[in-house]
C-alpha positions in Angstrom: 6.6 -28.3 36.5 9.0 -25.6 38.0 10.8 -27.9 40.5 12.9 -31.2 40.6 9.8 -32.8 42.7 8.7 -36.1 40.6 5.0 -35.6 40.1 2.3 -36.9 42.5 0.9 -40.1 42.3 -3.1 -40.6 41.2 -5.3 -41.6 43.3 -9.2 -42.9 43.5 -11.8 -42.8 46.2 -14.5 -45.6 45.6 -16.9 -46.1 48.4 -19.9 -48.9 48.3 -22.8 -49.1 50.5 -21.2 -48.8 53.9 -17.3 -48.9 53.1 -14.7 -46.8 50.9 -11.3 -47.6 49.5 -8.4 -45.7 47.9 -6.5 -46.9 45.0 -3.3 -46.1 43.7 -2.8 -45.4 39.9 -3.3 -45.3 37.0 -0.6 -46.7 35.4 -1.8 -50.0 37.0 0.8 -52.3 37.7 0.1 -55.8 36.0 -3.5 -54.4 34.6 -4.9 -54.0 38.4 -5.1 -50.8 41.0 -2.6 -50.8 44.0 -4.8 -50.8 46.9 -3.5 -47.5 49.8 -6.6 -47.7 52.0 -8.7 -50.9 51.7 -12.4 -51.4 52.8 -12.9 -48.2 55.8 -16.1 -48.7 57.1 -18.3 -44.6 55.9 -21.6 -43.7 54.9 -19.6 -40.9 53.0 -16.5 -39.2 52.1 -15.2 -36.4 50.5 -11.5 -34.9 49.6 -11.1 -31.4 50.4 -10.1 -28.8 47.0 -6.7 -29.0 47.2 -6.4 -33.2 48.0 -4.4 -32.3 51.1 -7.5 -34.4 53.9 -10.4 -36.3 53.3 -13.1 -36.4 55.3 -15.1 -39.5 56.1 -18.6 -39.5 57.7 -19.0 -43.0 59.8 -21.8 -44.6 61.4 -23.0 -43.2 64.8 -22.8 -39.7 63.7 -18.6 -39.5 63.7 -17.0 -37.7 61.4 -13.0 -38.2 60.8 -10.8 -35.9 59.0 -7.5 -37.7 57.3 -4.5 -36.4 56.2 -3.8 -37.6 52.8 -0.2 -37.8 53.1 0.3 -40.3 55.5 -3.4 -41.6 55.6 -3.4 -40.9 59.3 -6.4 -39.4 61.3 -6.2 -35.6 62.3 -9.3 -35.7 64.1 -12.7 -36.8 64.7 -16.0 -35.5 66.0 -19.0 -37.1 66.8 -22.1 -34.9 66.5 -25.4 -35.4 67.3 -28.2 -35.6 64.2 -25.1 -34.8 62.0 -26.7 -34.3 58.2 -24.2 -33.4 56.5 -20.1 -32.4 56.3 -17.7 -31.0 53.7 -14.0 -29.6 54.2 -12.6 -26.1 53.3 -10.7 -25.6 50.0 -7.7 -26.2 51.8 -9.0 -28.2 54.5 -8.3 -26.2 57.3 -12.2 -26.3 58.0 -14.8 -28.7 58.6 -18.2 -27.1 58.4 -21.3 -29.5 59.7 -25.0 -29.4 59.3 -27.0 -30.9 62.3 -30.8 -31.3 62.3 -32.5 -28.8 64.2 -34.3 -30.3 67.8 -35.4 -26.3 68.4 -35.9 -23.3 66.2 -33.5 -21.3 67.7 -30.3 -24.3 67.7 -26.9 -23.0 66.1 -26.9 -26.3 63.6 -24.1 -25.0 61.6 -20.9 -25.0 63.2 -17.2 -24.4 61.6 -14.6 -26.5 63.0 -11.1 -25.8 62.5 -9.8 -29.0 62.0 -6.3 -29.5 63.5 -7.6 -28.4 67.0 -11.1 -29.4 67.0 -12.1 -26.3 68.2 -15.6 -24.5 67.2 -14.8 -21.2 65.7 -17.6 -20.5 64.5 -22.0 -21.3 64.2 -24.9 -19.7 63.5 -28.7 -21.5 62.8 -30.1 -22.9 59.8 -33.6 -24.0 59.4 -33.4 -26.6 56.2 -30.4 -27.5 53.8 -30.5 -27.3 50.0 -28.4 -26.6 46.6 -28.3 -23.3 46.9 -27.8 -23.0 50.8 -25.0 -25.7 51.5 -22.2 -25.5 52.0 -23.5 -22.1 54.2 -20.0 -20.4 54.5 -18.3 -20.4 51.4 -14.5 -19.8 50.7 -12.5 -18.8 48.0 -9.9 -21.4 46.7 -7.2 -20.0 49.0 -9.3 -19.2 52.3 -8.6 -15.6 51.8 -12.2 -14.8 51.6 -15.5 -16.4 53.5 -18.8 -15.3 53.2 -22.5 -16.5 53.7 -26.1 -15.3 52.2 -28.5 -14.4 54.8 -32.0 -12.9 54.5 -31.9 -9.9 52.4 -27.8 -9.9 52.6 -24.4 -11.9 51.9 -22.3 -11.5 55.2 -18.3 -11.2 55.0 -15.9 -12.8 57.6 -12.6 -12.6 58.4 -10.9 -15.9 57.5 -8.0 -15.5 59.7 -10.2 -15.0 62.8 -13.7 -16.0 62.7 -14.3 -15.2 66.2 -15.0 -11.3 64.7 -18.1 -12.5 63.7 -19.4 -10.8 60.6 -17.1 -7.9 59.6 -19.0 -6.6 56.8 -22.6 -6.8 55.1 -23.4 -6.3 51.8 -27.7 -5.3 51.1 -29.5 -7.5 48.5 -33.0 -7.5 48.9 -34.5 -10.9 48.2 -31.4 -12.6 47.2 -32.0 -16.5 47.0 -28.4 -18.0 46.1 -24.7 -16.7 46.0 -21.5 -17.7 44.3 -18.4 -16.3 45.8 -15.5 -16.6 42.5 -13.1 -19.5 43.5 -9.8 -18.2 42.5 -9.1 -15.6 43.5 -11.9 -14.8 45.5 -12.4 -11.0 44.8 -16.2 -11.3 43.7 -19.6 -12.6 44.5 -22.8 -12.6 42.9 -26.0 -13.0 43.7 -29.2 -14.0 42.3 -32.3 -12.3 43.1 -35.9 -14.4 41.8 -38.7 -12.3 40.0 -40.9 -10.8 42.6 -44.1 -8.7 42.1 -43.3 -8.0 38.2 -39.6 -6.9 38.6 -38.0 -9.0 36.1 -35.0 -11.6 37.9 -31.3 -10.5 37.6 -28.0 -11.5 38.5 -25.2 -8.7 39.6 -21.9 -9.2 40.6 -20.3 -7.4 43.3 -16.6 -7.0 44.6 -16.0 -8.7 47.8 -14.0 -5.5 49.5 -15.8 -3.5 51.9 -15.1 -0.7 50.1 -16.2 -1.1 46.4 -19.5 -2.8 47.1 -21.9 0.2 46.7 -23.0 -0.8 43.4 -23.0 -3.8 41.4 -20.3 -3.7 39.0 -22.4 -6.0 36.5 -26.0 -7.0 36.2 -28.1 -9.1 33.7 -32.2 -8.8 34.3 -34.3 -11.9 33.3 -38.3 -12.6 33.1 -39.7 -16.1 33.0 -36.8 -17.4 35.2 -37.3 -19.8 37.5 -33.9 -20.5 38.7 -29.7 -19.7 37.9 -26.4 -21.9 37.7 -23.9 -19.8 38.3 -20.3 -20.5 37.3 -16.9 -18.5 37.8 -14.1 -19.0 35.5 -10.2 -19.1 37.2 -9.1 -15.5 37.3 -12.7 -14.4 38.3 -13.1 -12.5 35.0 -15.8 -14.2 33.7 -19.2 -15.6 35.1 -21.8 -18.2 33.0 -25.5 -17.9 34.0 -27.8 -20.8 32.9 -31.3 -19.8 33.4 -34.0 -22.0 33.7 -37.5 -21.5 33.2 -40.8 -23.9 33.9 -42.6 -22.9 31.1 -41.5 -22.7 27.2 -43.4 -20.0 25.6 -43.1 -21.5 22.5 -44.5 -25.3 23.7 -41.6 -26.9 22.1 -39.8 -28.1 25.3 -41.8 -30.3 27.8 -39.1 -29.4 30.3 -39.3 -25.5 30.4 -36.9 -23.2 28.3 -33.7 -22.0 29.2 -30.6 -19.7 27.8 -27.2 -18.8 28.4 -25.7 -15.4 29.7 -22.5 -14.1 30.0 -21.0 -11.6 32.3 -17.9 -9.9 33.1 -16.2 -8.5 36.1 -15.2 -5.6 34.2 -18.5 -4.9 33.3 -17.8 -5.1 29.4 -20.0 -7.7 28.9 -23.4 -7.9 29.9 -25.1 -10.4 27.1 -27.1 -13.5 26.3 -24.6 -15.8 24.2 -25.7 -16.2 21.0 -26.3 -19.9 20.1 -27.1 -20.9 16.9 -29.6 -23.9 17.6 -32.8 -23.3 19.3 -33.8 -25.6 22.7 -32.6 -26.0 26.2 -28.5 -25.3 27.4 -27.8 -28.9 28.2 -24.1 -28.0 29.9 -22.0 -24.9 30.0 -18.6 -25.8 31.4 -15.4 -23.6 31.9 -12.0 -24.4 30.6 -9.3 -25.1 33.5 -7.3 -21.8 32.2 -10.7 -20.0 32.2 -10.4 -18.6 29.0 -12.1 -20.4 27.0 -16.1 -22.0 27.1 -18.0 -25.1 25.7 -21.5 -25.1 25.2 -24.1 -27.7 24.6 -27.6 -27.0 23.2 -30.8 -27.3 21.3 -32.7 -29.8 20.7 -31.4 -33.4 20.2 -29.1 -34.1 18.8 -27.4 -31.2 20.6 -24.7 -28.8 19.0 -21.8 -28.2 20.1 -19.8 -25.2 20.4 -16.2 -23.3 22.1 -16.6 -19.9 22.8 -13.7 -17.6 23.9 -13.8 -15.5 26.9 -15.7 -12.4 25.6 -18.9 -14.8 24.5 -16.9 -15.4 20.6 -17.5 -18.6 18.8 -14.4 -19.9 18.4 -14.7 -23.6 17.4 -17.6 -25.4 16.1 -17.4 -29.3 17.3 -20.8 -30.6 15.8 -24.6 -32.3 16.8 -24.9 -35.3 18.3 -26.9 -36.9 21.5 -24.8 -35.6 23.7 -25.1 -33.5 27.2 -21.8 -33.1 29.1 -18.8 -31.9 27.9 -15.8 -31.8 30.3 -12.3 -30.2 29.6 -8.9 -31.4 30.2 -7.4 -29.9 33.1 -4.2 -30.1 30.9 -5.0 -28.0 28.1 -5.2 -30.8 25.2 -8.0 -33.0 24.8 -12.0 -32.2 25.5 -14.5 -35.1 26.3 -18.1 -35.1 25.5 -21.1 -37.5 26.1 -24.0 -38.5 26.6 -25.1 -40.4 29.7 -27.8 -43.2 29.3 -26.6 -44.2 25.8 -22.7 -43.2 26.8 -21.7 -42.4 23.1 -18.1 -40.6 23.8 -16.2 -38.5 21.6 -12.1 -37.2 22.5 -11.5 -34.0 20.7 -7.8 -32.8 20.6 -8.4 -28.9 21.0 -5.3 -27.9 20.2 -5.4 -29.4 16.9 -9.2 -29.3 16.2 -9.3 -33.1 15.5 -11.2 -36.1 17.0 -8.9 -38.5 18.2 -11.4 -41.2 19.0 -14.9 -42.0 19.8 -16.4 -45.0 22.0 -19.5 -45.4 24.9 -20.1 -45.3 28.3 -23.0 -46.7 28.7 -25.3 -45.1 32.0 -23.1 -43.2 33.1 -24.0 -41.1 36.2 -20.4 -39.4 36.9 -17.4 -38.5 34.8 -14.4 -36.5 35.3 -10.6 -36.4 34.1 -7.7 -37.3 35.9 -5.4 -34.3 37.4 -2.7 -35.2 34.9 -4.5 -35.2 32.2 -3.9 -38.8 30.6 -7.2 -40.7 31.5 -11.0 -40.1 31.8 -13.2 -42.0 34.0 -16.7 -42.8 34.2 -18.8 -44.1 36.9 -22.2 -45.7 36.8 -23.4 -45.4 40.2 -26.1 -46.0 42.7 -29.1 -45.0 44.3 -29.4 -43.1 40.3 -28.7 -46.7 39.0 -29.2 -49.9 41.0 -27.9 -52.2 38.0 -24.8 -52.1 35.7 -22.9 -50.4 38.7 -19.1 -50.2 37.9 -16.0 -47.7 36.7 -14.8 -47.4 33.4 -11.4 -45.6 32.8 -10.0 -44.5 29.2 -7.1 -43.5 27.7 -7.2 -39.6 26.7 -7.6 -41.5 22.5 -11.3 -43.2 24.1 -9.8 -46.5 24.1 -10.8 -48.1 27.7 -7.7 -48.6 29.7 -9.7 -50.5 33.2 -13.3 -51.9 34.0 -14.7 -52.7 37.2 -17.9 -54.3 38.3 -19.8 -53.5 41.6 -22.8 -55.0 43.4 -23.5 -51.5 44.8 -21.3 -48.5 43.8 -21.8 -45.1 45.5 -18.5 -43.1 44.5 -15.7 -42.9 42.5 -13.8 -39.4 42.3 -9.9 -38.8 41.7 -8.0 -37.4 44.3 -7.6 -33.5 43.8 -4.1 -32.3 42.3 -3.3 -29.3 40.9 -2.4 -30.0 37.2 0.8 -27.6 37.4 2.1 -30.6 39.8 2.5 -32.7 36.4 4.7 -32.3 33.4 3.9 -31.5 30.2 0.9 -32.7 28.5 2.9 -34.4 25.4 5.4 -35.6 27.4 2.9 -37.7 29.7 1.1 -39.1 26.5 4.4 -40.1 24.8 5.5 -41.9 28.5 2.1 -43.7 28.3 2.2 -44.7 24.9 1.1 -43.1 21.8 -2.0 -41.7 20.8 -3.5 -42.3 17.4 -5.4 -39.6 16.1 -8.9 -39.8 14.0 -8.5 -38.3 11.2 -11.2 -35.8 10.2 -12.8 -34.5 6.8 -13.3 -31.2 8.0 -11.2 -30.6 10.7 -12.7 -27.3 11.4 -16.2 -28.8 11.7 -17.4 -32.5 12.8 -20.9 -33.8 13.3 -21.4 -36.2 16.0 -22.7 -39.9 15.0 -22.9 -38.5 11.6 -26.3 -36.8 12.4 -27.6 -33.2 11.7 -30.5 -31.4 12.6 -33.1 -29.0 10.9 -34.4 -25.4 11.5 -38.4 -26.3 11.3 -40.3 -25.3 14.3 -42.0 -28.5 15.8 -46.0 -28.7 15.6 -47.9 -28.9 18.4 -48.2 -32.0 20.7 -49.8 -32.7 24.0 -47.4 -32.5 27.0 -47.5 -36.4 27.3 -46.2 -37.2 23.8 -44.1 -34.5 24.3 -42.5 -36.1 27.8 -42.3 -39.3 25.7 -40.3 -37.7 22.9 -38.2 -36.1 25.0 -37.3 -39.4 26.6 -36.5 -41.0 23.2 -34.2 -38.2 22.5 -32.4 -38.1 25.9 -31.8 -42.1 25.2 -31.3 -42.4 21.3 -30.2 -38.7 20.9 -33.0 -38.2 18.5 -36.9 -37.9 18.3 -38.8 -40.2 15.9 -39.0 -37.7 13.2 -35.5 -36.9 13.1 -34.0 -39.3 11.2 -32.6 -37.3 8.1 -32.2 -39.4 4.7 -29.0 -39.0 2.7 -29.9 -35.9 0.7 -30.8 -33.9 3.4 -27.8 -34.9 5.4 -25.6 -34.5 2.8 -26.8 -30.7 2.4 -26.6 -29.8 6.0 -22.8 -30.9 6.5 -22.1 -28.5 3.1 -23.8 -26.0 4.3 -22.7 -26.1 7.8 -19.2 -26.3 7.2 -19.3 -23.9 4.4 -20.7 -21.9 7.2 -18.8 -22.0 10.0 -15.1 -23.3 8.4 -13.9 -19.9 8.5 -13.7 -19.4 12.3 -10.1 -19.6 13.3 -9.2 -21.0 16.9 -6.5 -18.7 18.4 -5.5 -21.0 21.0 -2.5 -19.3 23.3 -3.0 -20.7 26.2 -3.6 -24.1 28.2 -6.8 -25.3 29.6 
C-alpha cells in the first residue's frame, strides 16, 4: 500500500431463503464472525465492482441500494414485474430488467442511483447470459456500450441522455464483451451461419479506429464462446464449445481454447497437451499470466504466460476450477462434487497443502489474499448447505452449517488496499509448506493419464462414464497399476522439468 490508511476490513454477504446478513472478518474474534448487518429481509443481493453499495432486491418488487460505508440506504425503487437488478462497476448505476406487459415497453431502464432519476431505457424482449446485464461498462465507467441487432451501440457515460453516440456494424453478432480495465476494446462473437465458419474479432471502442477489426479468430463446429479479458485489455481467452465431438469421445460435445491479442500478434489456438474438453480458463489478477484446465479426467493442469507460452506445468488430477490469488502468491484448484483441493505457491512452484471441499457450488479468494472460501449452496444443492473457509496452506480456518444457503460472496476490495502478501501471512501465522519431489512438476492425487484413444461406446455408457469421472475424477478403466504410473511421472517430468517460470510480476 502507498498510504498510511490501515487496510480495509473483510467482509461476507450470506443470504438464505428470504434474508441476508454481513459479517465482519476474517480474523474471527474468539473463532466466530462479527455480525455488521444481521438478518435483512431480500430475495437477492449483490455488491457492486468496486464494494462501494450493495444492492438488495426485497419483496414486492423494491429494490434498495446501500452505501457500504455506513450501511445506510441511498435509495430505493419499487418497480413493477421487476426481474432482475445489478449495479455499475462503481455503483453510480442501477440498471433493471422488468417483464414486458406489451411488445413495444422500454423494460430496461438505467437509474442513476444517488438521484433516482431515469437516465436512460430502451426495450428488451427476453433476458439471458449473453444479453444481461444489457449496457455494459468498463471498470471505471469511462465506456458503456450495448449489442443490438446486427450492431454494438456506444454511449456517452457522462451524459446518457445523448442517446447512442456511435454504432459499430456486425452483422449477426450474438454476444459482446467490452475489456474491464481499461475499457478500450470490445469483441464480439458472430455464430456460424449458412457455411461461414464462426469467429470472434476484437474491435477498439473509439469512434475513430473501428473500421476494421483489429484481431479475428474463425471457428467451424461452434456452438457457443466464453469470452474473457485480462486487466490491461491486452489479452482476450475464447473457450469454444461445440455440441458434437467429431471424434465420439466426449458425450458432452468438444471444445478448445483460443488466444487473442489486442495487438493483433496473436491470433492462435493454445496448444494443450492433453486431448478432451477446456474445463476452466481463468486469468491471473495482474493479467499476465493464464491457468488452464483440460482433457479428459483426471484433468491437466497448466500456466501459460501472456503470449499463449507454457510456463508451469502443475499436474492431472479430478479437478475443474482453478482460481488465482488476487495477491500474486498462492493458486487454488478443485474439484466440486468430490472437493479434493490443492494450494500451490506460484511463486515458488510448490504445493503448500492439499484438503476437500466436498460439493461445492461457489469458491472464491478473499481480497487480501489470506483465505479461500467455499460455499455449497442451494437451489444446485438442497443438502449439505454451508461455508467453509481456509487458510491460504488448505487447512480450514471456519465451518458453518445452513438449512438453506443461497449466497456467500466477499465484499469487493481492490487488493492494492492491503499490504504485502508475506507480511499478511506472517501476521496470521505461519504457513507450512508441502514439500515436493519435483517441484517443477506435481501430479494431482498421485494419478496420471494415458495417450490411447477411447473405443467406441454408446452415448448412454458414455453419459454414465462421464459422470463417474466428474465425481471420482476418473473413468473405470483408468486406474493405472504401479508400473505404468511410475513411467508416466519419469517421463512427464523428464519432459516438461525444463520449463522455467519467469515470474516478475504479482497476480
Amino acid at each position: 500500500m502507498a498510504t498510511n490508511e490501515s487496510p480495509p476490513s473483510l467482509e461476507i454477504l450470506v443470504r438464505t431463503p428470504d434474508e441476508y446478513s454481513l459479517w465482519t472478518g476474517p480474523p474471527f474474534l474468539n473463532g466466530l464472525p462479527g455480525v455488521k448487518l444481521d438478518k435483512v429481509a431480500c430475495l437477492n443481493a449483490n455488491f457492486c465492482d468496486n464494494g462501494s453499495k450493495l444492492l438488495a432486491m426485497k419483496p414486492d418488487s423494491v429494490v434498495v441500494v446501500y452505501d457500504c460505508a455506513t450501511s445506510q440506504e441511498i435509495r430505493s425503487f419499487k418497480l413493477p414485474n421487476l426481474a432482475a437488478a445489478v449495479l455499475s462497476p462503481c455503483g453510480t448505476f442501477l440498471q433493471t430488467f422488468q417483464k414486458p406487459s406489451a411488445p413495444q415497453d422500454k423494460n430496461v431502464t438505467l437509474w442513476k442511483t444517488e438521484t433516482g432519476d431515469p437516465v436512460y431505457q430502451h426495450s428488451q424482449k427476453n433476458m439471458t447470459k449473453t444479453t444481461w446485464p444489457s449496457i455494459q461498462f468498463s471498470s471505471d465507467e469511462a465506456v458503456a456500450c450495448r449489442m443490438a441487432t446486427n450492431e454494438v451501440q456506444f454511449f456517452d457515460a457522462e451524459d446518457f441522455s445523448k442517446g447512442v453516440i456511435y454504432r459499430l456494424k456486425v452483422p449477426g453478432v450474438a454476444a459482446i464483451e467490452l475489456s474491464r480495465t481499461p475499457g478500450s476494446h470490445v469483441a464480439v462473437f458472430i455464430p456460424e451461419s449458412k457455411g461461414i465458419p464462426a469467429s470472434v474479432q476484437i474491435f477498439a471502442s473509439e469512434k475513430d479506429s473501428q473500421s476494421q477489426p483489429i484481431a479475428r479468430r474463425s471457428f467451424f463446429r461452434c456452438s457457443n464462446v466464453q469470452l474473457r479479458w485480462n486487466r490491461g485489455s491486452s489479452g482476450l481467452l475464447v473457450v469454444v464449445q461445440s455440441d458434437v465431438d467429431k471424434t465420439n469421445q466426449s458425450y458432452y460435445g468438444e471444445s478448445k481454447l483460443c488466444y487473442l491479442t489486442t495487438d493483433g500478434t496473436q491470433e492462435s489456438v493454445v496448444a494443450l497437451r492433453k486431448e478432451g474438453p477446456v474445463h476452466d480458463a481463468q486469468w491471473s489478477y495482474s493479467g499476465m499470466e493464464f491457468g488452464v484446465l483440460y482433457g479428459f479426467m483426471p484433468a491437466a493442469a497448466t500456466l501459460f504466460t501472456k503470449k499463449g507460452k507454457p510456463l508451469f506445468e502443475i499436474g492431472c488430477g479430478p479437478y475443474n476450477t482453478i482460481r488465482w490469488n488476487p495477491k500474486g502468491k498462492f493458486l487454488a484448484g478443485f474439484g466440486n462434487l468430490p472437493g479434493d483441493m490443492e494450494f500451490w505457491d506460484y511463486v515458488e512452484k510448490r504445493k503448500v497443502g492439499k484438503t476437500k471441499a466436498e460439493w461445492s457450488v461457489t469458491s472464491e479468494w478473499s481480497p487480501d489474499g489470506c483465505y479461500f472460501m467455499t460455499a455449497t449452496t442451494a437451489p444446485r444443492l438442497q443438502v449439505d448447505n454451508g461455508i467453509k473457509i481456509f487458510n491460504c496452506d488448505g487447512s480450514l480456518y471456519y465451518e458453518k452449517k445452513f438449512d438453506k444457503l443461497y449466497q456467500a460472496d466477499w465484499k469487493p476490495e481492490s487488493p492494492n488496499k492491503f499490504g504485502d502478501i508475506a507480511e499478511l501471512i506472517k501476521s496470521l501465522g505461519a504457513v507450512k509448506v508441502e514439500d515436493s519431489k519435483r517441484p517443477g512438476f506435481m501430479l494431482f492425487s498421485g494419478q496420471g493419464s494415458t495417450s490411447t484413444k477411447a473405443a467406441y461406446c454408446p452415448p448412454h455408457a458414455k453419459k454414465a462414464a462421464a459422470i463417474q469421472a466428474e465425481l471420482f475424477g476418473q473413468g473405470p478403466t483408468d486406474d493405472l497399476n504401479k508400473s505404468k504410473l511410475k513411467f508416466y511421472n519419469s517421463e512427464e517430468a523428464e519432459k516438461y522439468s525444463s520449463a522455467k517460470a519467469r515470474h516478475t510480476t504479482s497476480f
